[in-house]
C-alpha positions, 0 to 999 in steps of 0.5 A: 836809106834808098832801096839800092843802098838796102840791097847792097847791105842785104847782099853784104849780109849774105855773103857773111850768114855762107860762113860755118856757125852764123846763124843771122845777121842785122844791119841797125841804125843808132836807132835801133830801126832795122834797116835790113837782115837775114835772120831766121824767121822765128827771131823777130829782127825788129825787137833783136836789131832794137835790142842790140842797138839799145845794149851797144849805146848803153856800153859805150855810155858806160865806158865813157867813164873811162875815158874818151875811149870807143866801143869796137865790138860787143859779145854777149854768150848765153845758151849756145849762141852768142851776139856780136855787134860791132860799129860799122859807122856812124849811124850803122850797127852790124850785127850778128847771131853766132853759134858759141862755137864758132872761130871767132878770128876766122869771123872777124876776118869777114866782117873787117871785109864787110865793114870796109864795103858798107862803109863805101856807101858814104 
């Protein structure tokens, strides 16, 4: 991925880690490389972006049992954080760190907005 699509992901990233309760964000490829975050300094992004991609995959391997059915979204609640990930297209996992308070709905608003933006780059 060129360094002007990286930094247009980061400025995206930004704009969500401004909203009450998120603490970090990673962008990931299917791959479980991190392509870029905003994470605090004391999470290493590599291991947690390769860690969200490799729990998403084993998810949506899983729910192949059920059918041809999709994977929109993952939450996982431990402590008092708690890990969204979500499809943003075909190659890219968003990917977000949240206190377990947060208004998820009022979230979701924003990260439909920053799916749509990422998915532009197309």
């Amino acid at each position: 991925m060129n360094t002007i699509k990286i930094e247009f992901l980061k400025k995206e990233l930004k704009k969500l880690e401004t909203k009450s309760g998120v603490i970090g964000t990673a962008i990931v490829d299917r791959n479980g490389l991190l392509i870029t975050s905003t994470l605090p300094r004391d999470i290493d992004g590599r291991k947690f972006g390769a860690n969200a991609a490799t729990i998403f995959d084993a998810i949506e391997t899983a729910i192949t049992t059920l059918g041809n059915k999709k994977v929109n979204n993952l939450t996982v609640e431990y402590n008092d954080c708690q890990i969204l990930a979500l499809s943003a297209d075909e190659q890219i996992i968003l990917v977000l760190l949240l206190k377990l308070e947060i208004d998820i709905g009022l979230i979701f608003l924003e990260i439909e907005e920053t799916i749509k933006n990422i998915k532009k780059l197309e």
